[in-house]
Structures are given as structure tokens and as C-alpha cells.
Backbone bond lengths (Angstrom), bond angles and torsions (degrees), N, CA, C in turn:
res aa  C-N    CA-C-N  psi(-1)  N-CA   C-N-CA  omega(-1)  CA-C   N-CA-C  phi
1 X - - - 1.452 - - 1.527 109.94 -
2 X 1.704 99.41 156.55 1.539 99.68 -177.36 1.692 106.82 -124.18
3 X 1.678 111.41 153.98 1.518 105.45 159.13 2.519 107.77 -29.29
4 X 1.206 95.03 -45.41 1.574 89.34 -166.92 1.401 112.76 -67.32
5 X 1.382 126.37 -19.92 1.482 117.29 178.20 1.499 105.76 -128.16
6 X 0.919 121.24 43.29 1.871 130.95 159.32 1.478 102.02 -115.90
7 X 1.184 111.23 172.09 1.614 110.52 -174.85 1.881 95.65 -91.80
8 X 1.575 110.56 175.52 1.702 106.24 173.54 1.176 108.02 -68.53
9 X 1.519 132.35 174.79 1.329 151.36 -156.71 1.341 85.33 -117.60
10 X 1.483 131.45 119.60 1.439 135.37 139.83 1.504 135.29 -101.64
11 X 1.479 118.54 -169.79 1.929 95.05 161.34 1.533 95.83 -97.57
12 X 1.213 89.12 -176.59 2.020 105.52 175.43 1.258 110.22 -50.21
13 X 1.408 111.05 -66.35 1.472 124.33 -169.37 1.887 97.94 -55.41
14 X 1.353 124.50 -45.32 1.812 95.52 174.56 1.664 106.27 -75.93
15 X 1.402 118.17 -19.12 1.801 107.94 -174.83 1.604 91.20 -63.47
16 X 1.226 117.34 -66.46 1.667 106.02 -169.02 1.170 134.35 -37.09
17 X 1.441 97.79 -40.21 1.542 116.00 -177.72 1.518 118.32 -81.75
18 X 1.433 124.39 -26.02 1.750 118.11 148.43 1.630 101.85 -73.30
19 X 1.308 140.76 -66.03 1.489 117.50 176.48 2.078 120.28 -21.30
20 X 1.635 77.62 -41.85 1.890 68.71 177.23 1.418 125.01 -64.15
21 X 1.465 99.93 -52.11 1.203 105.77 156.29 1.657 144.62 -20.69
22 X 1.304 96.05 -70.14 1.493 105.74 176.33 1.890 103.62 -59.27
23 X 1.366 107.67 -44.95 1.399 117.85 174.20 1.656 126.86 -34.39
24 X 1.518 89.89 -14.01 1.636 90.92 -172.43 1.495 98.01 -97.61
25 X 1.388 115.67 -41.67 1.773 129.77 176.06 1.948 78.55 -58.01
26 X 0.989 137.38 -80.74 1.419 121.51 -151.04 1.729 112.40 -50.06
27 X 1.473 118.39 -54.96 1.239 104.30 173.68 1.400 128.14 -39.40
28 X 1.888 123.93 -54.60 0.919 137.02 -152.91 2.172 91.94 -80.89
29 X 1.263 119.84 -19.88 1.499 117.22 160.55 1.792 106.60 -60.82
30 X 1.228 101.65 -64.44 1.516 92.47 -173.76 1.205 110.39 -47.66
31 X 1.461 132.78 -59.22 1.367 142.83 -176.63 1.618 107.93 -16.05
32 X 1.418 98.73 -80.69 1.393 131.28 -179.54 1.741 110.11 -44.05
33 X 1.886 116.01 -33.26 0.804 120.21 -176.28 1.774 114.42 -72.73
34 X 1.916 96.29 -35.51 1.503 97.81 -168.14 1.828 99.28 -53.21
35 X 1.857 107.73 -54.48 1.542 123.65 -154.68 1.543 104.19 -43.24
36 X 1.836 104.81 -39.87 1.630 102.57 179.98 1.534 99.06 -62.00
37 X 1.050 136.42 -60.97 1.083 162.83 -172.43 2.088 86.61 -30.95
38 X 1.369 125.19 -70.17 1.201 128.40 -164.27 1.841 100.85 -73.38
39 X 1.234 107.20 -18.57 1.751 96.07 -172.59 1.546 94.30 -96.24
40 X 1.666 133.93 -8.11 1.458 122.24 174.83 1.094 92.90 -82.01
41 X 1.168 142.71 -15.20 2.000 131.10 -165.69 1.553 98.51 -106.66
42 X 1.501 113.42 22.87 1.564 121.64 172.25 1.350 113.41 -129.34
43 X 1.211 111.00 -4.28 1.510 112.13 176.92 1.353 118.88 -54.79
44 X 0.962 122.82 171.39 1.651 134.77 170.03 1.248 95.98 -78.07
45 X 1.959 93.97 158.35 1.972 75.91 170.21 1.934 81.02 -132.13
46 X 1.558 113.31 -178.38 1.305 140.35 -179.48 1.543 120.23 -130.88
47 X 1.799 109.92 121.43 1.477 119.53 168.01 1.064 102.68 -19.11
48 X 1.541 120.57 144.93 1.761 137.96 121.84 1.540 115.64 -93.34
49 X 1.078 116.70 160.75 1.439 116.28 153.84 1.058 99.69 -72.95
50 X 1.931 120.28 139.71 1.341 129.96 -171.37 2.269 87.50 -82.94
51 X 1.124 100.71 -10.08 1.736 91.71 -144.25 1.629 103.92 -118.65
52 X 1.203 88.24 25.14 1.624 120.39 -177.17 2.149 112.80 -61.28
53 X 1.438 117.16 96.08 1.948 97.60 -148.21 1.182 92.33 -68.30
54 X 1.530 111.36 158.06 1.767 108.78 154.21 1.686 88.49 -140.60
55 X 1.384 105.90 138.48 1.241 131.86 174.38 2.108 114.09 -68.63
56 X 0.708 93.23 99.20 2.080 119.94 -165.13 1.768 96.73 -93.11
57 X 1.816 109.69 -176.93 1.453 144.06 161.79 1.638 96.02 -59.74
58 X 1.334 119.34 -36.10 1.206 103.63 -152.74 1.871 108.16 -120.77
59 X 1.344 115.67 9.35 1.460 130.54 152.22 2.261 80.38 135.46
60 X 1.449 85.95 -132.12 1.458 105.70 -176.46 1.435 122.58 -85.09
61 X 1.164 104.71 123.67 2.007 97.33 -161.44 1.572 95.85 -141.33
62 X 1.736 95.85 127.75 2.057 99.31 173.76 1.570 122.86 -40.89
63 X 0.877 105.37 158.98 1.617 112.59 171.26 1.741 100.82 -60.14
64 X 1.131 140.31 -44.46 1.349 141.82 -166.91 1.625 107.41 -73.07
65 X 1.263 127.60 -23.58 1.407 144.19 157.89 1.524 121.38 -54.32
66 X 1.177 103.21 -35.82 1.246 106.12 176.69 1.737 125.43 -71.60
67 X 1.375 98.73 -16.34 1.452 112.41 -178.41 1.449 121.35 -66.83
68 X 1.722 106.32 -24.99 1.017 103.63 160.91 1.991 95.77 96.76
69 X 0.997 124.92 -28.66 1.752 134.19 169.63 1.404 82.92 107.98
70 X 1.200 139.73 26.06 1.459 146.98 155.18 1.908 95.60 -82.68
71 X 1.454 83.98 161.63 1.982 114.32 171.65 1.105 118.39 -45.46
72 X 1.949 85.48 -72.23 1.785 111.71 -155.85 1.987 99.29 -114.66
73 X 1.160 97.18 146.89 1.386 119.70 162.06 1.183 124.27 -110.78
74 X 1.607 124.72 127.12 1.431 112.38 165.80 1.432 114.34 -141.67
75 X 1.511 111.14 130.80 1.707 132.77 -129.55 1.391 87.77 -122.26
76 X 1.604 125.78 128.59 1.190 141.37 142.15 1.290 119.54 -85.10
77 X 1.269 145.28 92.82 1.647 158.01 167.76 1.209 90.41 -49.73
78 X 1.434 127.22 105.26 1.811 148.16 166.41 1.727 94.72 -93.37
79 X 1.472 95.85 112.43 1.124 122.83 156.00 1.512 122.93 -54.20
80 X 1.418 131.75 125.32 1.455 119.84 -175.38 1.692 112.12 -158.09
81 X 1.539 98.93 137.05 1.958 101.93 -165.62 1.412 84.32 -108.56
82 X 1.382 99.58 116.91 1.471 115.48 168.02 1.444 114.55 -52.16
83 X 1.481 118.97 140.64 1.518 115.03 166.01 1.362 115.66 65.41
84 X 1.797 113.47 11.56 1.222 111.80 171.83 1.724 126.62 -89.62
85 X 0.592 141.93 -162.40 1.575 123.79 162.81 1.795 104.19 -125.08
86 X 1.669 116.02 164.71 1.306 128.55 -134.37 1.892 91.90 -69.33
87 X 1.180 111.51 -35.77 1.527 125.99 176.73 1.533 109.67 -56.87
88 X 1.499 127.45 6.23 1.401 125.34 -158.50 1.455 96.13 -160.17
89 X 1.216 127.33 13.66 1.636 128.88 154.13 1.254 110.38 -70.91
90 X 1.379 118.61 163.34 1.063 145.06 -177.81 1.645 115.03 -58.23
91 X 1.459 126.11 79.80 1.236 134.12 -167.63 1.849 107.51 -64.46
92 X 1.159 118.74 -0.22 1.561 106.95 173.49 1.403 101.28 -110.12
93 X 1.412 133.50 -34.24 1.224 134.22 168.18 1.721 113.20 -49.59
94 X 1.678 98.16 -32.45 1.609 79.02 -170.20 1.708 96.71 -103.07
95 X 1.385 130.91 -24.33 1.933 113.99 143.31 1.251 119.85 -13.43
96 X 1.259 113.86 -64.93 1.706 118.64 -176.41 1.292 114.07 -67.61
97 X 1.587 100.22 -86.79 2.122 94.25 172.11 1.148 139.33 -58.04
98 X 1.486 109.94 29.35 1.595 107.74 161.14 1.044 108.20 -149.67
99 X 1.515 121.16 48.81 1.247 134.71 161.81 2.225 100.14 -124.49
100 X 0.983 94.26 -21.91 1.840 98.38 160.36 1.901 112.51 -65.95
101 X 1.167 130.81 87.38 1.292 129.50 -176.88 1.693 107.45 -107.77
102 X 1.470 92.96 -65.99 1.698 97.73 -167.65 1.553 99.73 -74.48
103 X 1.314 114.47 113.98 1.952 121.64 161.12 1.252 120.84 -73.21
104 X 1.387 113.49 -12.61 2.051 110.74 -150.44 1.604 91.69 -83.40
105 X 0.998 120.03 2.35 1.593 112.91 -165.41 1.725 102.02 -107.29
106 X 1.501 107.91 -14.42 1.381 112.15 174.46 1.546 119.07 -103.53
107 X 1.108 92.42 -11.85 1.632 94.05 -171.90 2.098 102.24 -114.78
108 X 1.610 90.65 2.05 1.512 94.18 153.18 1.329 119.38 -69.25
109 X 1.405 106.37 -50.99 1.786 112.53 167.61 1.469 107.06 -81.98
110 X 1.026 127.72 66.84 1.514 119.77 166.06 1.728 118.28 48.58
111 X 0.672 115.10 16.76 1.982 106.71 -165.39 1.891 99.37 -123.23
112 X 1.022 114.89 115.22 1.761 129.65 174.18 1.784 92.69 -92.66
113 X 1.171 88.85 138.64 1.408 119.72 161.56 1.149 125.99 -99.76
114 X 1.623 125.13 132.14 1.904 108.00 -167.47 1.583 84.37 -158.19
115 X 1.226 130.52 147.65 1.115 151.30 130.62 1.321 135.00 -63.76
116 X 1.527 130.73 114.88 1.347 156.52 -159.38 1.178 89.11 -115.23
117 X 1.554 130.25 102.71 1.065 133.28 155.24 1.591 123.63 -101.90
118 X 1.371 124.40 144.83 1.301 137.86 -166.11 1.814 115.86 -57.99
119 X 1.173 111.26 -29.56 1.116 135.91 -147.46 1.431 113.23 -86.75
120 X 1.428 123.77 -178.58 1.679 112.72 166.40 1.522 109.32 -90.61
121 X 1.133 102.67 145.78 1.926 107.44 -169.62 1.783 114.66 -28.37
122 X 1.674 99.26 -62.23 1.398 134.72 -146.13 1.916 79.47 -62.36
123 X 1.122 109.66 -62.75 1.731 142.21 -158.68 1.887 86.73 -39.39
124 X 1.477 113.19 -94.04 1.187 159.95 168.40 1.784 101.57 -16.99
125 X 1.447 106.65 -63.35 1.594 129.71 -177.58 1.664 104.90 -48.74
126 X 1.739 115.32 -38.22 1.257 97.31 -160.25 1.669 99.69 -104.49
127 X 1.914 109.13 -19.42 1.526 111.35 151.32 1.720 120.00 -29.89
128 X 1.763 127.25 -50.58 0.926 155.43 136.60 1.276 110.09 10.12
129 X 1.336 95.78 -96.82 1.592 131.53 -178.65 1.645 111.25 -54.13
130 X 1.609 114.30 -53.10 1.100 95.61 167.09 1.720 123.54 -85.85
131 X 1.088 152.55 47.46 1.291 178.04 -131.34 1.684 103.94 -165.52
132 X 1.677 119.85 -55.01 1.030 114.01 167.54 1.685 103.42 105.56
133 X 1.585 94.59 13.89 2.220 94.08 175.94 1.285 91.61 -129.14
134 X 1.658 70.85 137.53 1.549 118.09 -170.86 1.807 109.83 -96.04
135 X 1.405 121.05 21.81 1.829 113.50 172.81 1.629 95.90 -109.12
136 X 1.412 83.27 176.58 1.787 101.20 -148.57 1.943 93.58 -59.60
137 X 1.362 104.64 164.83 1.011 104.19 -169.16 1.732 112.48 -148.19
138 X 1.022 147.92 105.58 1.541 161.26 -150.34 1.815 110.70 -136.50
139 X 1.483 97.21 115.35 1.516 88.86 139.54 1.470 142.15 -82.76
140 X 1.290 140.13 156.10 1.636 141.08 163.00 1.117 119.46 -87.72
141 X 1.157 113.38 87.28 2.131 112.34 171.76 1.107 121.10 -50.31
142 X 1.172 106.71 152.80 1.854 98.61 -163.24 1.481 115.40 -64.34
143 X 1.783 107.45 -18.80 1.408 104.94 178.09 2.052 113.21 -73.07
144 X 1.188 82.42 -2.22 1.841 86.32 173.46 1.600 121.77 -93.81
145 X 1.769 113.46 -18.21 0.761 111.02 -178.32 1.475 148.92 -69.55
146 X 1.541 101.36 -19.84 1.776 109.87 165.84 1.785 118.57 -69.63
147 X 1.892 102.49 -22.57 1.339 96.59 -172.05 1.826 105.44 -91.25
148 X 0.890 114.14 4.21 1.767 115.75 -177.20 1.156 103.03 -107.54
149 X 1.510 115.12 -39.87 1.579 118.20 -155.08 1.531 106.52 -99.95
150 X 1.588 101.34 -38.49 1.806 88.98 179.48 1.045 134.29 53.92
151 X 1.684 119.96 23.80 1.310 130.01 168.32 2.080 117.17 105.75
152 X 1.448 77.47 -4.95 1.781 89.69 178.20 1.349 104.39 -108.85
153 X 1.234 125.64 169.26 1.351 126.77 -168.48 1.819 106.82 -123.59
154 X 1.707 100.13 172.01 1.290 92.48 162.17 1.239 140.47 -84.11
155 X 1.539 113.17 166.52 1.577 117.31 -157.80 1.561 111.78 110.06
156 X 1.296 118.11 -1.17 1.348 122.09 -179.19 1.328 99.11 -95.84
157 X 1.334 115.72 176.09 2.042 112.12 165.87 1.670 87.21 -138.79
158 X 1.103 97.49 174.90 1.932 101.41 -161.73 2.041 98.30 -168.10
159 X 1.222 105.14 140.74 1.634 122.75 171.31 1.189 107.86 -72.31
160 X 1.529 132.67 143.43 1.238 134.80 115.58 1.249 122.23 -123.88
161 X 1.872 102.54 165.44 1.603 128.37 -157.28 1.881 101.71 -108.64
162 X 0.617 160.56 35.12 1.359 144.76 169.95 1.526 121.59 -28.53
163 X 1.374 113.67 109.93 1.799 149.45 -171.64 1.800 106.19 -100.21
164 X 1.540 121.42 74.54 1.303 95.25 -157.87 1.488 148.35 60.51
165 X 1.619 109.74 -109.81 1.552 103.18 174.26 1.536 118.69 -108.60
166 X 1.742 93.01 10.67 1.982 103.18 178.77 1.466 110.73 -109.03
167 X 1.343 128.41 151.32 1.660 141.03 160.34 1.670 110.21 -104.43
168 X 1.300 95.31 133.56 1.652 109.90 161.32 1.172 123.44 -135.06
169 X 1.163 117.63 119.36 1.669 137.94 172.13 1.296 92.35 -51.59
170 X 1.843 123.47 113.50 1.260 128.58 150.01 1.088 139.82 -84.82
171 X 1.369 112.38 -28.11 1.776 139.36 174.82 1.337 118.56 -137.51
172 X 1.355 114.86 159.33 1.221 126.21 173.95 1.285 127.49 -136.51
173 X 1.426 158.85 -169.61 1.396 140.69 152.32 1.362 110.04 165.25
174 X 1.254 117.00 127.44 1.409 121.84 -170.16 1.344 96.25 -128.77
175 X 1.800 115.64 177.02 1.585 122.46 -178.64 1.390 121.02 54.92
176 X 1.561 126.72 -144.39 1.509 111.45 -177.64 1.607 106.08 -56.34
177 X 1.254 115.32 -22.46 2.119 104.28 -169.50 1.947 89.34 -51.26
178 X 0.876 129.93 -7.19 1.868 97.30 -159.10 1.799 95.25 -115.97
179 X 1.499 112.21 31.13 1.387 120.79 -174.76 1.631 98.55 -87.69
180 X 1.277 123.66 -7.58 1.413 101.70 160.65 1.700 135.08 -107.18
181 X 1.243 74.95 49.10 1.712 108.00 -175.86 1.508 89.86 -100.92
182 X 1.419 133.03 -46.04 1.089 141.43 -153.51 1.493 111.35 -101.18
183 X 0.563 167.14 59.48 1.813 152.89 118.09 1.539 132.83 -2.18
184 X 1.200 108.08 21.22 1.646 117.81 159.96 1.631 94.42 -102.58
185 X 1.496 85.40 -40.36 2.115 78.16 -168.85 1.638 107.94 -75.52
186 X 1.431 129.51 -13.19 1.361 114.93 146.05 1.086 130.62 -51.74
187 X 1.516 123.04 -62.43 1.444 136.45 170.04 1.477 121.08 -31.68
188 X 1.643 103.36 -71.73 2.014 111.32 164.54 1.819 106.37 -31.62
189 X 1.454 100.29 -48.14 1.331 98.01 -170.63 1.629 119.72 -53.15
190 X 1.207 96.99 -17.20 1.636 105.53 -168.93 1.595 112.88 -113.92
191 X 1.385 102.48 16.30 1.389 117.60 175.15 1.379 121.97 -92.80
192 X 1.262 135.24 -162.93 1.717 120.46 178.87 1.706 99.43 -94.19
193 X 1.539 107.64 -47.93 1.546 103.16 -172.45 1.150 104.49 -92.46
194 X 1.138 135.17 2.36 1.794 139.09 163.55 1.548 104.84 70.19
195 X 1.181 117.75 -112.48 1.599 125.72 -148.15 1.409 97.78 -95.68
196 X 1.332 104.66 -30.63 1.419 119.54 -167.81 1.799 127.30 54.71
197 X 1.337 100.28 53.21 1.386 117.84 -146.56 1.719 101.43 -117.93
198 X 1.437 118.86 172.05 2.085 96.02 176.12 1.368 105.06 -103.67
199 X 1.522 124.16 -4.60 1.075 124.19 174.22 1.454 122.42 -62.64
200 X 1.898 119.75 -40.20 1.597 128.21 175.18 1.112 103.90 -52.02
201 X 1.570 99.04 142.34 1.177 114.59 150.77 2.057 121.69 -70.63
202 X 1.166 90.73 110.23 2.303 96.49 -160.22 1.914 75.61 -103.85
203 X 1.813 83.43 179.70 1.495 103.69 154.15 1.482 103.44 -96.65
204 X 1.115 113.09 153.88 1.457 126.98 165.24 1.695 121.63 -40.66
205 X 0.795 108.01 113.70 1.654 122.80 -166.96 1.468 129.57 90.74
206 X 1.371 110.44 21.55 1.657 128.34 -155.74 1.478 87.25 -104.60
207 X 1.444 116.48 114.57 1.949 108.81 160.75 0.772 144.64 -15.76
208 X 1.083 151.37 99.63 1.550 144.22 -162.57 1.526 103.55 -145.10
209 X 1.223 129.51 56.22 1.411 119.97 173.00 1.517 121.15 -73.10
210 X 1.260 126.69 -11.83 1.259 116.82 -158.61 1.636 95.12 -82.89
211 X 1.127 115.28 164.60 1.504 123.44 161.43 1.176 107.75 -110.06
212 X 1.994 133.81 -169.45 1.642 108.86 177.35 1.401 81.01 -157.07
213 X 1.367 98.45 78.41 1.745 113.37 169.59 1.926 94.46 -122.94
214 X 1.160 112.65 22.75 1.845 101.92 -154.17 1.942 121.65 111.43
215 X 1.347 98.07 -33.18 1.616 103.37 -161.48 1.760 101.65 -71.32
216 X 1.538 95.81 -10.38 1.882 102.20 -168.34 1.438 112.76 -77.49
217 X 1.769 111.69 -10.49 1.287 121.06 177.36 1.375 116.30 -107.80
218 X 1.617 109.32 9.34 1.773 99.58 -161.67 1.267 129.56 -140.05
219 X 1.212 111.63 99.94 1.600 107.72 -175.67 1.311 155.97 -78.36
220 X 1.510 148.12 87.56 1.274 139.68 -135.47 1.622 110.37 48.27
221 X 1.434 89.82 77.45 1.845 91.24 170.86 1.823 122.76 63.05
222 X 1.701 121.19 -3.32 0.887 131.07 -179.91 1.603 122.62 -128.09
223 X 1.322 114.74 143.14 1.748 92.99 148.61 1.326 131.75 -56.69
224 X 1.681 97.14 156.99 1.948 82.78 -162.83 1.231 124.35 -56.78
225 X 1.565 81.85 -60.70 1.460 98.54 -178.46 2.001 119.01 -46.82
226 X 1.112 105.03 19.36 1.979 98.89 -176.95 1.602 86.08 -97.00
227 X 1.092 117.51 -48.61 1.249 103.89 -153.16 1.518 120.64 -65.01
228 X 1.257 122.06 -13.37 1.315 119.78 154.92 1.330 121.31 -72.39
229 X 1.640 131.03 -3.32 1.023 126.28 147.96 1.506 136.96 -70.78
230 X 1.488 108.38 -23.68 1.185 139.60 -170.81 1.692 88.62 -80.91
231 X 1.206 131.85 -77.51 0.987 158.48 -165.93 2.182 101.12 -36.87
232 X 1.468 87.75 -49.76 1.249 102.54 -171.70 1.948 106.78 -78.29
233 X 1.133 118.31 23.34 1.664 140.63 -162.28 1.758 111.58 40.54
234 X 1.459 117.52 52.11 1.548 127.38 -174.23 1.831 115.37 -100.34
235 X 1.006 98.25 94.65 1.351 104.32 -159.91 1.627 98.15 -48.91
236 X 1.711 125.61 -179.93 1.569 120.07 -161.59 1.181 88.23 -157.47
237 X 1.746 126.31 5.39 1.515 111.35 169.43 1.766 113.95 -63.34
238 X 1.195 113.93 117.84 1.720 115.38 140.98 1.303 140.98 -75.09
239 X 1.027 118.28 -8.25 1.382 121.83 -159.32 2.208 94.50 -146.04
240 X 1.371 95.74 82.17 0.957 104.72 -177.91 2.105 134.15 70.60
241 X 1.821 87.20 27.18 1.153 89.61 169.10 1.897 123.52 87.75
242 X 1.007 107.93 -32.36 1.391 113.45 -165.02 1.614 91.85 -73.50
243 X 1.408 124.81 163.35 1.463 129.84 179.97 1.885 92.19 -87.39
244 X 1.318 111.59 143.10 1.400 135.10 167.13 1.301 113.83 -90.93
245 X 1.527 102.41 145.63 1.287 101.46 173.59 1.914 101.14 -148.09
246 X 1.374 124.87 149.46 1.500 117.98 -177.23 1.122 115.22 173.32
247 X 1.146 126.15 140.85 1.919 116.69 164.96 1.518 131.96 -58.86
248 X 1.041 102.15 -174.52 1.221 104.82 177.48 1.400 138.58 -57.32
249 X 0.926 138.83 112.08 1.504 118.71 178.19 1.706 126.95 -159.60
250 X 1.502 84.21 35.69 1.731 121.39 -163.38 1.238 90.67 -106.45
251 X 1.491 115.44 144.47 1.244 151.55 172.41 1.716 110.18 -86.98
252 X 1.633 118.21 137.87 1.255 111.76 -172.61 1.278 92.94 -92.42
């Protein structure tokens, strides 16, 4: 590092006193964040078919099954390239859903978490497995796909309400909306060089290698996060077991 890409050297008493500063822009973000926060828990909501199949552990199971005999549902749409191998999945899909670990804090408030993945069960299931997460896990057959998707695709995450023997889609949100799935990208955020991405706004000479076509999740030809699976001796064959290996060619 240089004087040009570290921040200036002050004493405490001025560091505190811009921390305060910024502190007032941070409260008045949260603020603003709760009010959105109170007008999404006012939205309208919209039918599902309760009886909607998704292919599960345990063969073909309704959309209302998935809830778990819980309220609320909340669905990560896993992106998935058929016939690709584990080195050529969807490196932002697996950023997000495998940073969801601890459940007990959601299913304290009633709400199950499950993954709807794109893919064929068998294919997808052992992607899963070798990843190393353990929450519920479903494919969507294509005959499910107009009633979940409705013209949007996967990679989005979306609410549901369960009323007895009916479901309603309450929310939806795709692109940056599904960043609070993620909690590294809070953390970076609170770092000096942040995301380290080319999109931030940095000071001039501040790191920024990543690009955000996909490359921001992927390391030497992989998503990052595999290679500590790899590392940990977890084989990554799908398609009959053998370990994969390949570039890039995954969509963020």
C-alpha cells in the first residue's frame, strides 16, 4: 500500500468526529430503510396454486408442502445450466445460497426457507450436497414454471403467505434487491476498500478488480466458494460422479 490508496492520517478526535458525521447519513438510511420496510408488509398479495409439484428428497411434493406446516415461505430461484459441470454453475446463485446456513432464526418467526432450483432434481441435489448446505432443497418442472415464475425468471427470491389451504406470493425481488441474502457484501461495505468492485464509487487508486458480469464471484475458473470444497477432498462430479473441471461460462 501507498500514501495514494489508504485514506489521510488524522488524530482520533477528527476520525470520530467525521465517523459522526457520516453517522447521521447512516441512521437517516436505516430510517428510510425501516418505512420501505413498513409499506412492503402492506402490499397486496396474489394467488398461487397451493398444488403447484416441485420435485423434493422425497419424490413430488405440492407447493403447500413446502411450507413446512409453517405461515411464511421464503424461496431463492437457483439458477442452473443444464448438462454443465459443477465449475460452470451459476456463480452468483451460489454467492447468495450458500451464505443462508443458520434457519432457527427464521423458523422462530414462522417463515421456512427452501430453494427452487432450475435444474433436474438428481443433477442440482448432488450440486447441493457437494456445496455442503443442508436447507430444504426442490427442483421446478417445467410444468411448474409459468405458475411460480409468471414471466420472470430464475435468480429472483420471492415471499409467500399460506391462509390454510391457499398460497399468496407477497414479494418479489431480483438483482441488487436479493443482497440481503448476502452478508459479506454488508461487511466489505463497512470496510475501507468495500466491495472492491468497478462499479463503486472508490478514491482513485483504491482496488477494484472485480468486474460484475459473474467474475465478482469466481475464482481460477470457479466459484469461490467451491474451492474450499475441493480443498476439503469433495468430489464436484454431476454427471456421473467423476470430479469436473472448466471455465467459466456461467451467468451472474
Amino acid at each position: 500500500m501507498t500514501a495514494e490508496n489508504t485514506p489521510p492520517i488524522v488524530s482520533r478526535r477528527e476520525w470520530l468526529a467525521a465517523v459522526d458525521t457520516l453517522r447521521v447519513r447512516e441512521k437517516a438510511h436505516t430510517r428510510e430503510g425501516d418505512a420501505i420496510a413498513a409499506a412492503r408488509r402492506r402490499l397486496p398479495m396474489t394467488e398461487v396454486n397451493p398444488s403447484t409439484p416441485l420435485a423434493g428428497s422425497n419424490g413430488t411434493v405440492p407447493l403447500i408442502d413446502v411450507f413446512e406446516g409453517r405461515t411464511q415461505l421464503f424461496v431463492s430461484y437457483h439458477m442452473w445450466h443444464d448438462g454443465h459441470t459443477a465449475a460452470n454453475q451459476c456463480e452468483g446463485c451460489t454467492f447468495f445460497t450458500g451464505q443462508v446456513r443458520e434457519l432457527a432464526y427464521l423458523h422462530q418467526r414462522d417463515v421456512t426457507f427452501a430453494v427452487f432450483c432450475q435444474g433436474p432434481y438428481g443433477e442440482s441435489d448432488r450440486y447441493r450436497r457437494f456445496m455442503g448446505w443442508g436447507m430444504p432443497w426442490y427442483s421446478v418442472p417445467a410444468e411448474s414454471h409459468e405458475r411460480l415464475l409468471a414471466n420472470r425468471h430464475f435468480g429472483m427470491k420471492a415471499s409467500y403467505l399460506r391462509d390454510g389451504d391457499l398460497v399468496y406470493e407477497t414479494y418479489w425481488t431480483t438483482g441488487r434487491g436479493v443482497e440481503p441474502m448476502a452478508p459479506s457484501y454488508g461487511i466489505l461495505d463497512m470496510t475501507v476498500y468495500g466491495r472492491q468492485e468497478t462499479w463503486e464509487d472508490s478514491p482513485s487508486g483504491w482496488p477494484q478488480p472485480y468486474a460484475t458480469l459473474g467474475q465478482q464471484f469466481r475464482k481460477d475458473g470457479r466459484p469461490t466458494a467451491q474451492w474450499a470444497r475441493i480443498a476439503a477432498g469433495h468430489a464436484d462430479g454431476l454427471h456421473g460422479g467423476q470430479p469436473n473441471t472448466g471455465d467459466s461460462g456461467c451467468c451472474s
